[in-house]
C-alpha positions, 0 to 999 in steps of 0.5 A, a space after each residue: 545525486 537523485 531528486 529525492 536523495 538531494 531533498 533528503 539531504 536538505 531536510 537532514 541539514 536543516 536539523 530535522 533529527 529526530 528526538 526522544 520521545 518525551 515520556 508519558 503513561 502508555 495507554 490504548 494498543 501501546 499498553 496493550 502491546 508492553 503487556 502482552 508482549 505482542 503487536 498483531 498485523 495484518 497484511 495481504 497474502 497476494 498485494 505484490 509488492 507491497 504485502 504478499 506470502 514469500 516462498 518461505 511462506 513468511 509476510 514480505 513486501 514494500 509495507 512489510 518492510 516498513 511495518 517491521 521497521 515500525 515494530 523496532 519503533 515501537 519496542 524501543 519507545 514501550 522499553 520491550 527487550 523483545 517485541 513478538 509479531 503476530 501476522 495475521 492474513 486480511 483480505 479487501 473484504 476483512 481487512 477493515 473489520 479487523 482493525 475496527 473488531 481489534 482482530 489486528 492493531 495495524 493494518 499493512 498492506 496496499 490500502 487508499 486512505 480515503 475519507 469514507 474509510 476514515 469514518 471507520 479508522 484512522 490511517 497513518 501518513 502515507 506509504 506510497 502513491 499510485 493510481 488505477 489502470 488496466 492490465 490488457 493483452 497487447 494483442 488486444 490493441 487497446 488504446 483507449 477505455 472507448 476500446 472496452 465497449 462490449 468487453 469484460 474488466 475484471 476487479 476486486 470488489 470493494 476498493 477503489 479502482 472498482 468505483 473509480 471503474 464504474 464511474 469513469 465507464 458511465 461519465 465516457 458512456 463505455 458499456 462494459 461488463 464488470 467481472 468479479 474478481 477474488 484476488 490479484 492472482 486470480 485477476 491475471 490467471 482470467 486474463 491469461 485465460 481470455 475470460 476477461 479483457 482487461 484487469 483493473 486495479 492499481 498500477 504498480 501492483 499491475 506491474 508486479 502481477 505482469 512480471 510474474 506473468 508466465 509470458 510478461 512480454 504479452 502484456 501492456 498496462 495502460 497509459 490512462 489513469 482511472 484514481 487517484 491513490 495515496 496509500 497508507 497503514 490502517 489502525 483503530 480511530 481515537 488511539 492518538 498515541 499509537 498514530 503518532 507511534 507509527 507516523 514517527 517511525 515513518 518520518 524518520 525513514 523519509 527524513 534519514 533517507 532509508 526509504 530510499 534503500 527499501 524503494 531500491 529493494 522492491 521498485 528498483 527495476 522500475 527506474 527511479 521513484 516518480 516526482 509524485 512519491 518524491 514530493 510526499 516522501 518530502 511532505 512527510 518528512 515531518 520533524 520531531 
């Protein structure tokens, strides 16, 4: 038995069962999602393997999976025989304004919650963990940040793994270029291209971009760590009934256990979850 089947299994014997939720007047995006009929998300079209378009052209992914299992939740507890899902594409730069200007009611995709964020939207529990690193060639014989002094580090503007970039260069006194980068694709077409050395962004969204690299054995990810990153579903501050809407959906997929089949689905070739997810997958398993 797994690490993190056997903490399931102890938190499912310790009676934490999720229970009906006690009734109460919808108000905020549940009213508005009973009346309409309608849950509006938004979620990345190129974030593999959290949120990305699939060849049939529909929204799939890890977080994909999870909002969907959200959005069964959530008819249950409004009393909808039918919930339509309007999938709405957001990128870094809009994927905020969309929440906050109501253009979407969730957001699902690879986003930190961090505190900046949260002066703008609330965040969910989390999703997943991950941290910032570099996708480089191994031709290039990297071995250390010191090793990019000179050399171009493409990424996305405004996120995480951008701050977190430009701050660890200045603390190690690495002099590198920044190269903008519009989307992961993008990110791993320069770096195939030899416009750009290395790509930074987080690193299990690194290794999805590698193994759909034409040549996936020419690249390595680095060891070195550059964030910290607890992820999680972006919504519009104040509304505490659709928080605890989402979160309840969440702690029970953590508490049952069936977190550990969509793990399965869109990790699984990468071994079993860190200790790291385990433990927040355990954290979150929070009781009715």
């Amino acid at each position: 038995m797994s690490v993190l089947k056997a903490v399931l299994l102890v938190i499912s014997l310790a009676g934490l069962i999720p229970a009906a939720a006690s009734a109460q007047d919808l108000q905020g995006t549940l009213k508005k999602i009973k009346d309409s009929g309608t849950i509006t998300i938004g979620y990345r079209e190129q974030s593999l393997p959290f949120s990305f378009r699939g060849d049939d052209g529909k929204p799939t992914g890890y977080s994909v999976d999870l909002c969907q299992r959200i959005v069964t939740g959530i008819q249950q507890q409004v009393e909808l025989p039918k919930l339509d899902v309007k999938w709405v594409p957001v990128t870094v730069d809009t994927r905020i304004a969309a929440v906050v200007n109501g253009t979407i009611d969730l957001e699902c995709g690879s986003t930190t919650s961090s505190l900046s964020r949260q002066e703008q939207v609330d965040f969910s529990n989390m999703t997943f963990v991950d941290g910032g690193s570099l996708l480089v060639k191994l031709t290039s014989n990297f071995a250390n940040l010191q090793d990019l002094g000179g050399k171009k580090i493409g990424v996305i503007p405004g996120t995480t793994t951008e701050s977190a970039l430009k701050s660890l260069l200045q603390k190690t006194s690495v002099t590198a270029q920044i190269v903008t980068i519009t989307d992961h694709r993008g990110g791993l077409a320069a770096l195939e291209s030899g416009s750009i050395d290395a790509y930074a962004s987080d690193r299990v969204i690194l290794i999805g971009l590698a193994a759909t690299a034409k040549d996936p054995g020419q690249f390595a990810i680095a060891e070195q760590y550059l964030s910290y990153e607890p992820y999680a579903f972006m919504m519009r501050r104040g509304d505490a009934p659709f928080r605890l809407a989402v979160n309840r959906v969440l702690s029970s997929l953590y508490r049952s256990g069936e977190i550990v089949q969509i793990y399965g689905r869109w990790f699984g070739k990468l071994g079993p979850p860190p200790k790291i997810l385990i433990a927040m997958y355990a954290l979150h398993a929070l009781p009715e």
